[in-house]
N, C-alpha and C positions, 0 to 999 in steps of 0.2 A: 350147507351142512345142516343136519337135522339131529338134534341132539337132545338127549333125557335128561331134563336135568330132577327128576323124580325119584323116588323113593322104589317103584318097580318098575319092570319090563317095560316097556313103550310096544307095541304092537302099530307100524304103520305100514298104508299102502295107498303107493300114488295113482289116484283112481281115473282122472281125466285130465286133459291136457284143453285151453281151451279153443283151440282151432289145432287143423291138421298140418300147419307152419313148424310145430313143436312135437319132439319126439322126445317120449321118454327113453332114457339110457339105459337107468341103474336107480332105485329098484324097481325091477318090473312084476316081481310078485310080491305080495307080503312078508315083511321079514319083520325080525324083534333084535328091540335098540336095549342093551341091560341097563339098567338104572348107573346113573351118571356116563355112560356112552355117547359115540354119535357115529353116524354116518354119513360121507359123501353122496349125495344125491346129484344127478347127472341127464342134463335135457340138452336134446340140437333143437337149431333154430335156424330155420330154413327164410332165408329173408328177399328171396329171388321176388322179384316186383315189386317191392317195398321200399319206400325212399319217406325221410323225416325219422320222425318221432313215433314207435311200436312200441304200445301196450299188450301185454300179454297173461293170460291165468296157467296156473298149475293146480290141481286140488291133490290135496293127502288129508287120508281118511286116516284117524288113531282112534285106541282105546283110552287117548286122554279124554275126565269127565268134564274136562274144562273147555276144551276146546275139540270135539270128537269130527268136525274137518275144517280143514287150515285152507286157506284161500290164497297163495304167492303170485303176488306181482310182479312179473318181469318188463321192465324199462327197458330202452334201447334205443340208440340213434342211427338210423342205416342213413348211410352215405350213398350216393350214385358211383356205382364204377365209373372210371373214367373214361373215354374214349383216346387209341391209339391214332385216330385221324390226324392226317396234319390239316391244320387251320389253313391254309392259302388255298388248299385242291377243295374247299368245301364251298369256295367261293365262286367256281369253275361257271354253273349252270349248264348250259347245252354243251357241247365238244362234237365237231364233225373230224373223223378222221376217215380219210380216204386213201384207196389205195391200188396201183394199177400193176395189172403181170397179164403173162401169156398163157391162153388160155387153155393152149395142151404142151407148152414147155416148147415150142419148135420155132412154129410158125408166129413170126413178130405181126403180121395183121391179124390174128386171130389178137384180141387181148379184151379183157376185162375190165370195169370198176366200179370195183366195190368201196363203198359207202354207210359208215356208222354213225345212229349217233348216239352218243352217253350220257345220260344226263345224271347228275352227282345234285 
């Protein structure tokens, strides 16, 4: 939330994000906050290959004389998705699987074998 707690009009505008992880929402062009107001301000955070602890910027530009750009720290703990594997088949290493048929469906001395191997 970004709120006036001033005497006039607040004029902001969120000017940079600090990597391209982070999408600004809402606002994306300059708007005006009236004296004693606020606004909802609104960013994605894209954290695909990111695992611990992510520090993050947002800059907003005002017509405040005190502070005319504000510098927001975004904190966050990305967690590792987890994997759907089952634990015993990770254990596997090589697998030969073989396999014997006819090699035009008729004739039983015509035949085949085929041999795979998988390694997990």
């Amino acid at each position: 939330t970004i709120a006036n707690s001033g005497d006039k009009p607040l004029e902001v505008k969120v000017v940079r994000v600090g990597c391209g992880c982070t999408i600004i929402l809402y606002p994306k062009k300059k708007l005006e906050i009236a004296a004693g107001g606020s606004i909802e301000a609104r960013f994605s955070f894209n954290t695909e290959g990111m695992e611990g602890d992510e520090t993050k910027y947002i800059y907003i530009e005002s017509n405040d004389p005190e502070t005319p750009l504000l510098k927001l720290k975004l904190t966050t703990q990305v967690q590792r998705k987890q994997s759907a594997a089952i634990k015993r088949f990770l254990s596997w290493g090589l697998l030969t699987v073989a396999g014997a048929g006819l090699i035009d469906g008729i004739n039983p001395c015509a035949f085949t074998v085929l041999v795979f191997f998988i390694s997990f």
